[in-house]
C-alpha positions, -999 to +999 in steps of 0.1 A: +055-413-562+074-404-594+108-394-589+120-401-622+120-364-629+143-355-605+165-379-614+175-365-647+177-330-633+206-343-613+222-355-641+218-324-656+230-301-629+250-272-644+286-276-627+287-238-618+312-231-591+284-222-566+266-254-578+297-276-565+304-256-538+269-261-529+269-300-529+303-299-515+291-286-482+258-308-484+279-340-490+301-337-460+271-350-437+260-379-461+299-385-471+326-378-442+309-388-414+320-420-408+355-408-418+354-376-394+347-395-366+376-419-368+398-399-346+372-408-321+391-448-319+423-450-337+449-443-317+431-461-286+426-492-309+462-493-317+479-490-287+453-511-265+473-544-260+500-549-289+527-518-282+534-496-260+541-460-256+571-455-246+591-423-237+614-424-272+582-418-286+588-437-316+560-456-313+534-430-318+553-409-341+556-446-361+518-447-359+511-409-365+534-415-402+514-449-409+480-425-402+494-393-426+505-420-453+476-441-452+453-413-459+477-402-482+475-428-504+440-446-500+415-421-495+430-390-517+456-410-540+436-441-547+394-426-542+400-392-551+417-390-583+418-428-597+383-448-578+357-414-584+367-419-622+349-450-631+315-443-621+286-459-637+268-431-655+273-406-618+268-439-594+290-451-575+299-487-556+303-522-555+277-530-573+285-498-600+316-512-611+301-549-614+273-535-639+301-514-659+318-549-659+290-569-668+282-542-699+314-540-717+320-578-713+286-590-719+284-607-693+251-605-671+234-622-641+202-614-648+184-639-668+160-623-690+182-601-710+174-590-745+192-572-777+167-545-767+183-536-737+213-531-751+202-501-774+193-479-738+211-447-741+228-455-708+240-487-716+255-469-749+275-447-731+315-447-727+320-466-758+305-498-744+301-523-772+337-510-787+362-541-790+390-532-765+423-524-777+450-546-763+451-577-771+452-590-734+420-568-733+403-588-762+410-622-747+398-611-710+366-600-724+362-630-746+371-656-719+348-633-696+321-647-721+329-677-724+335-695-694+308-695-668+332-699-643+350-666-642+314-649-647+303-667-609+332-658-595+332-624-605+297-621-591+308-637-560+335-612-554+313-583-561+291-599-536+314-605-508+322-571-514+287-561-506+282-583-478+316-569-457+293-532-464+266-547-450+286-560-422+296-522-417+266-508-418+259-531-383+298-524-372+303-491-376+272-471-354+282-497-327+321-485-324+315-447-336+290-446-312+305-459-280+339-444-288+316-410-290+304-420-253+339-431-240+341-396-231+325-400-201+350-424-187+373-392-176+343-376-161+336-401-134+348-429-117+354-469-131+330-482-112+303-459-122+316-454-158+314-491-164+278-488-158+269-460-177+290-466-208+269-496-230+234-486-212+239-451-229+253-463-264+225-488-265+200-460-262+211-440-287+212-468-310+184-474-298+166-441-313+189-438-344+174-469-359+142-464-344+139-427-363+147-443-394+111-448-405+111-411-405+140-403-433+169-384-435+156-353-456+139-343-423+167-337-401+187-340-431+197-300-431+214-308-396+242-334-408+267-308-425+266-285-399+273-309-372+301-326-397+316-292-402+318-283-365+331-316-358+354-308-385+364-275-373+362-286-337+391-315-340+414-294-366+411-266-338+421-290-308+447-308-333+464-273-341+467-260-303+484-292-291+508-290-319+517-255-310+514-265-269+527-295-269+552-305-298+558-282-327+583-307-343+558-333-342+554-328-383+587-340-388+571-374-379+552-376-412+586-385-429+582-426-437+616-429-417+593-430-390+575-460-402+607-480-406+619-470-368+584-480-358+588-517-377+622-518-359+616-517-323+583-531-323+587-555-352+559-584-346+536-563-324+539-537-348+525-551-377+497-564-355+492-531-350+482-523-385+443-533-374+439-506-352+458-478-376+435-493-405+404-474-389+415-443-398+408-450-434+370-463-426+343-443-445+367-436-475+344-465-495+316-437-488+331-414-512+330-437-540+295-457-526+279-423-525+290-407-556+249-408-574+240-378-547+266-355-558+291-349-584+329-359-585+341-325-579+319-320-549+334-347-537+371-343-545+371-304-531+354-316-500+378-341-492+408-325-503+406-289-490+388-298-457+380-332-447+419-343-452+438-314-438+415-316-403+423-353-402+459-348-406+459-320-378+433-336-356+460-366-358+492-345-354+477-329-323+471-358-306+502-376-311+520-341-300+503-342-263+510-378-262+548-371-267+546-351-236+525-376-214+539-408-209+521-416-176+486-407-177+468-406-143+437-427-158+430-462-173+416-446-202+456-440-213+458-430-249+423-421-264+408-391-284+394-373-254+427-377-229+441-348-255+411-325-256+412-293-229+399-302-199+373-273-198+362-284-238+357-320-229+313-318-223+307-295-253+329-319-278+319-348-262+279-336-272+294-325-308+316-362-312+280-378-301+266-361-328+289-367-355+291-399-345+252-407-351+255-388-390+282-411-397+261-443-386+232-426-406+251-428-435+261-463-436+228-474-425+214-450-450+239-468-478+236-501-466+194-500-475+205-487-512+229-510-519+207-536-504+180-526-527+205-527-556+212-561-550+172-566-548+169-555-582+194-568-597+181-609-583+208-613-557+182-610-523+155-617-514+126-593-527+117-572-493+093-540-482+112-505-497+098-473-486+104-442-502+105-414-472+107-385-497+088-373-530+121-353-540+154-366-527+161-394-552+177-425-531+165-419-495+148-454-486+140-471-455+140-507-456+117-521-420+128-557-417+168-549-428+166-519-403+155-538-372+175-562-380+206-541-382+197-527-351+194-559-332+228-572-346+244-538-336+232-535-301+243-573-298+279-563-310+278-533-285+266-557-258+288-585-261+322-563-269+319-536-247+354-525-258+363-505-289+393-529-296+371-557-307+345-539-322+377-522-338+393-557-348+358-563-366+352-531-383+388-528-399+384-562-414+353-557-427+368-520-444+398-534-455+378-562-475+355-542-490+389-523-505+408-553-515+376-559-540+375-523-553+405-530-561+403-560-580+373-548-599+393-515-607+423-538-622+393-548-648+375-516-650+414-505-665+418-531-691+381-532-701+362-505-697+389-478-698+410-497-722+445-489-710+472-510-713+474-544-692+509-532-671+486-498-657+461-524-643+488-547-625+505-516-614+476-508-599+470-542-582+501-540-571+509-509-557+475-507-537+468-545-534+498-545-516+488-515-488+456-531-483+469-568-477+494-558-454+463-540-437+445-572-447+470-598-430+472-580-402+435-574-394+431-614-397+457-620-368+429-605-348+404-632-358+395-645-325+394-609-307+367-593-332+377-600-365+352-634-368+320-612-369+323-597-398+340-634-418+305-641-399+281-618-409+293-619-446+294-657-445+260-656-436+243-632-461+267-646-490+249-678-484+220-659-486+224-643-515+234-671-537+207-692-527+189-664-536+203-662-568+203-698-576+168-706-573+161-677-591+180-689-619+168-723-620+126-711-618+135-686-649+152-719-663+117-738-661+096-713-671+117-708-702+118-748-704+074-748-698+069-718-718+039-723-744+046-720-781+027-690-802+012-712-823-009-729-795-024-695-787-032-689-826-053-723-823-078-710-801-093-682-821-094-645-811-119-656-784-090-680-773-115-709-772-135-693-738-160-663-729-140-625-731-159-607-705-146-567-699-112-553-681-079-558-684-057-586-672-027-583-661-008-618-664+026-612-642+055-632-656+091-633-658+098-640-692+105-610-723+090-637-750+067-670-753+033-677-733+044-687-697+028-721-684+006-704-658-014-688-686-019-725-702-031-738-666-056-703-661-072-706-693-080-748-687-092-740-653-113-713-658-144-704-681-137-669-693-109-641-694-104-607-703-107-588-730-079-571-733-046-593-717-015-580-712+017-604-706+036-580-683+070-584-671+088-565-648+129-564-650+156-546-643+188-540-663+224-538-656+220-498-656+211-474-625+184-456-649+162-460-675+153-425-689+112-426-689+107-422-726+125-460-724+110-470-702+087-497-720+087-524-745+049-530-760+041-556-786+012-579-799+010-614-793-010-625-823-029-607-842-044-575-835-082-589-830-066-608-803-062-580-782-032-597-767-004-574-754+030-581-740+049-551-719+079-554-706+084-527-677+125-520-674+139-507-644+180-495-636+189-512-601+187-475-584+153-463-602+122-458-580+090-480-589+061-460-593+030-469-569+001-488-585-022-462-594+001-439-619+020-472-629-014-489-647-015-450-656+015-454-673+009-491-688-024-481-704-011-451-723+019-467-735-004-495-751-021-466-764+010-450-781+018-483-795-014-489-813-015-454-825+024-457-833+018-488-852-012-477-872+006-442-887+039-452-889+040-493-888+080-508-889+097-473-887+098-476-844+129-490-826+122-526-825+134-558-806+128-587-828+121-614-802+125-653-807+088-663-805+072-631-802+062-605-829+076-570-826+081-547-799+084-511-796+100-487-775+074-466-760+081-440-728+057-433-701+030-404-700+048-376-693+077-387-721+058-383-754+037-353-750+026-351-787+014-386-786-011-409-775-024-387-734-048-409-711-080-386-686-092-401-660-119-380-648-155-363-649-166-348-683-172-316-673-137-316-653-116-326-682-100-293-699-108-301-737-075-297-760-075-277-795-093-290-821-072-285-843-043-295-827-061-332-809-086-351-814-104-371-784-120-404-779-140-413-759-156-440-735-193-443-735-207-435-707-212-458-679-247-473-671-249-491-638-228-473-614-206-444-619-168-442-629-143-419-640-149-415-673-118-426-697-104-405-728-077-410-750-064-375-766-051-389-800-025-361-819-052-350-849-021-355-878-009-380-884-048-397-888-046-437-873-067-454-893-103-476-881-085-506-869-066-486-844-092-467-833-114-495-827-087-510-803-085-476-786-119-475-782-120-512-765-087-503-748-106-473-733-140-499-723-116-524-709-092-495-684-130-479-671-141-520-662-112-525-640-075-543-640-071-572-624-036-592-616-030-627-625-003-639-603+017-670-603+021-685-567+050-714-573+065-737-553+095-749-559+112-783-554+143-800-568+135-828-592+141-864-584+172-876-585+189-842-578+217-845-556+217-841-517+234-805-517+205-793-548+178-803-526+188-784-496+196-752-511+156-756-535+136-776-512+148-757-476+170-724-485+151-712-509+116-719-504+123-706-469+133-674-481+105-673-509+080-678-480+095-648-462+097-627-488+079-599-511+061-612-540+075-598-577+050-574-580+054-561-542+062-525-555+028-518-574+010-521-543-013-545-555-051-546-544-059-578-527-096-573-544-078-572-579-055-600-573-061-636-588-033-662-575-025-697-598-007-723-581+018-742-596+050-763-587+082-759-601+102-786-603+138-771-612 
């Protein structure tokens, strides 16, 4: 499946009004979900154990001003018109602003990085590569690349800030869910309710994670709708209270409020703060999501509908609460305790419904941004399945899915109370800010180049919110707030062991790697029988021979004719445009018939399945032979330590007027002008029949007859078959490594290499066409 197409039509959507209006609607069920539904919990989270609502009322108007204030200033102030700005070429994310970082300071976690990469037309964009212009600037960025230290820890914080999303994604279905089903509590009694209550919220969680296999684009259509009714439902409710109940109650959006709130409920109040914090979860979305939609969408969502229904939805509930002190239930203050007695069933079906969109979205986001630490060698390599052909991003990861779903309904299970699961989700929000924000402090000096005192002002002014937010959510450690310092404990560990070994194998094979000239000793015939096909030697490393060739070619008798060293990477970018999408050189001489290709992926691009990929790989060998030939040294090239010169060369569909590949029957091929192309051709097969193979070369320029004898064999070698040489290590810690290295090699990482995806999972390699080496690694 090829959605690279689509891609670049998003980034080349015209911003017409009806455009933005458009994605606008569609983004409020992928985007505001999560947020929409937090009516749902807050004001039952916050007054559940550490105040009280008493009948001076200055306790929920105190909460109702901390509510108006904190949306005020995180979600619109902070997301809206300051976060949304630093996008990484439209995406948006943890993981965005890390790879903005990593760009403009040169600073990069990926190992096999080259000067090549460099010249991509995304990293190129926003001035990157431009000395910044304060002089604090210039000696952050040069320390950035200098000291190894600050380059860990700033991975480490981007990763922490990924790990309290994924803790999210298993938080946030379990409280939105049950605080959706809390409803029924006023429709029966406490002893059935108590009974009813987790067995129903299990079930739908049940089926939300179960349908995920399926994809969102098919019920897709159905998420802004429901968001919108929700929307419309709660501002509705929210604005006939007000005028019911307490038409004065806006005067408690004044901050005075806040301070009278502090006052009488000093220590409890500030404990408080966790359960107030939860009105702000989902506003990460805005900024997570940003690569489906456009920062206008975005902004004129939020700020003409999604924020005003909050705010009312808020003020209407804290109006019917100033009028009812003593509530004739144990449910007390909640979301549902305000709503009209004869609308309580048909808004308790709608909050159920919003309340499973906003858990699609952050299981939805929590696959992608797991996928984008994937790619970018920070987890371990699992299955990704693309459940549509045309909506870019919309991926279903099996093993992360069920195991979401088992953490969730153990959360659901063991809580069975939205304060904890409240206690756990704000910390886990609330985290995931406090790093935004300290990547955004660098994004200012850095990226944006503005002056040193904007970015401290920054810190400061929102640093500060957040880690009062912060301090206060960690007072609630033992009642909830341990499961997400658990959960994000557990997969940092992960991840860095992850990342370590990586690090350390790429260190060997660089370390093992064999030297040209050894190759140039055997000959073109390399010393051993060329029988026909293509092989397809799988390695990490962008130059040298890697070891596993040296211990194929000992072991066995003969090879292929044509070998290609192919390495498959991706690059601190979320896309490479297809016409840069490869790197092709010869190793050797030309009579060699030695290739090396080096495939470069952006950590949100899609991997083509197997078939159109060796499509792709054949014709872009092709393009470089017949760009070499006609127009030799005047291609963009990567010189490369050990290796001779590569070219940029796009795939297929990229470079029309060169070098196009048929795979098909003779009399099924539509024959292109003569004049205009000129074919070769395979000879035709004489044992058993094949597709036949053509190259369509462009007629002017002319290649000369050494190029069109590699065609030719290129052509015999793609009709015999491709088969994959792969590299099956095992990796120890050499002697005398200390106690703490042999762990994290010999135990932590080879347990998670043994349970996870080989490199080359996403080509869907045939098992008939696969050819495994052995070797051990001793790092």
């Amino acid at each position: 499946m090829d959605l690279e197409t689509g891609v670049y039509q998003n980034y080349a959507k015209k911003e017409s009004w009806r455009t933005v209006l458009i994605l606008a609607y569609q983004s409020l069920g992928v985007v505001y979900g999560d947020l929409s539904t937090s009516p749902l919990y807050v004001y039952k989270s916050t007054f559940e154990e550490d105040i009280q609502h008493s009948e001076t009322n200055e306790e929920i108007y105190g909460v109702l001003s901390f509510v108006f204030w904190t949306l005020t200033l995180v979600p619109l102030l902070k997301y809206v018109f300051i976060v949304l700005r630093a996008d990484d070429n439209g995406e948006g994310g943890t993981f965005a602003l890390y790879s903005l970082l990593c760009r403009h300071a040169r600073v990069n976690s990926l190992p096999n990085c080259q000067l090549a990469d460099e010249e991509l037309i995304e990293y190129k964009k926003d001035g990157i590569g431009l000395a910044p212009q304060s002089s604090f600037g210039s000696r952050l960025k040069s320390s950035l690349e200098k000291h190894r230290v600050l380059q860990r820890f700033l991975l480490v914080l981007a990763l922490i800030g990924t790990c309290m999303v994924i803790g999210d994604g298993i938080l946030t279905p379990a409280i939105s869910v049950f605080s959706a089903v809390s409803g029924l509590e006023l429709s029966m009694s406490k002893e059935h309710h108590k009974y009813v209550e987790v067995p129903v919220a299990c079930i739908i969680l049940i089926g939300l994670f179960a349908l995920q296999h399926y994809g969102t684009h098919r019920v897709g259509f159905l998420f802004a709708p429901v968001v919108l009714v929700w929307l419309l439902c709660i501002s509705a409710i929210g604005l006939y209270n007000i005028i019911h109940w307490n038409p004065h109650v806006y005067q408690a959006l004044s901050p005075y409020y806040m301070y009278k709130f502090f006052r009488k409920t000093q220590r409890g109040g500030w404990m408080s703060l966790g359960g107030i914090l939860l009105c702000i979860t989902g506003s990460e979305a805005m900024f997570a999501d940003l690569g489906h939609f456009s920062q206008l969408s975005i902004k004129i969502a939020f700020t003409f509908l999604v924020y005003p229904s909050l705010i009312l939805a808020y003020m209407g509930q804290a109006a019917y609460l100033s009028q009812h002190h003593i509530i004739e239930s144990d449910y007390r203050i909640g979301f549902y305790v305000s709503v009209p007695e004869k609308l309580r069933w048909p808004v308790l079906v709608i909050a159920i419904l919003a309340a499973v969109v906003g858990s699609q979205a952050i299981i939805t986001g929590t696959f992608s941004i797991i996928k984008q630490c994937s790619s970018l060698g920070c987890f371990p390599r699992v299955k990704i399945i693309h459940t549509s052909s045309k909506i870019h991003g919309q991926i279903y990861i099996p093993e992360i899915n069920w195991l979401l779903m088992v953490l969730c309904l153990a959360v659901t299970v063991g809580f069975r109370d939205t304060r904890r699961m409240g206690n756990a989700s704000g910390l886990a929000v609330i985290t995931v800010m406090l790093v935004t924000t300290c990547l955004m402090s660098l994004v200012i000096v850095l990226c944006w180049q503005k002056s040193v005192f904007l970015a401290i002002g920054f810190v400061f002014f929102f640093g500060t919110i957040e880690a009062l937010y912060f301090t206060a959510s960690l007072t609630k450690f033992l009642e909830g707030a341990w499961v997400p310092i658990a959960l994000a404990f557990i997969f940092l560990i992960i991840m860095c062991v992850w990342h370590y070994g990586t690090l350390k194998k790429y260190e060997f094979d660089v370390q093992n790697k064999v030297s040209i000239n050894w190759l140039l000793s055997l000959g073109p015939s390399l010393g051993i029988v060329r029988v026909r096909g293509i092989g397809l030697v799988h390695t990490e490393l962008v130059s040298g021979i890697p070891a596993i060739f040296s211990h194929f070619v000992t072991n066995l008798p003969a090879f292929h004719q044509v070998l290609v060293f192919l390495c498959i990477k991706s690059v601190p970018v979320p896309h490479v445009k297809p016409e840069e999408r490869f790197l092709v050189g010869h190793i050797g001489p030309r009579e060699y018939r030695l290739y090396r290709c080096i495939v470069r992926y952006g950590y949100r691009d899609v991997h083509k399945d197997d078939m159109e990929f060796e499509k792709d790989l054949v014709c872009s060998i092709a393009e470089f032979i017949r760009s070499e030939s006609v127009a030799p040294g005047s291609v963009n090239e990567d010189l490369v330590k050990d290796d001779d010169k590569m070219t940029v060369v796009g795939t297929c569909s990229s470079h029309t007027e060169g070098v196009q590949m048929r795979e098909d029957d003779a009399d099924n091929i539509e024959a292109a002008g003569p004049s205009e192309l000129k074919e070769i051709w395979s000879p035709p097969p004489v044992i058993k029949l094949r597709k036949r193979v053509r190259f369509i070369v462009p007629k002017s320029p002319e290649i000369d007859t050494g190029a069109r004898e590699e065609l030719q064999e290129l052509m015999e070698a793609r009709e015999a078959g491709i088969a994959y040489i792969l590299g099956h290590s095992y990796v120890k810690a050499k002697q005398g490594s200390s106690l703490i290295k042999k762990l994290v090699i010999n135990y932590g990482y080879e347990f998670l290499r043994r349970n996870s995806r080989l490199s080359t999972y996403a080509l869907s390699v045939p098992h008939a066409s696969t050819l495994e080496v052995g070797m051990i690694y001793h790092v």
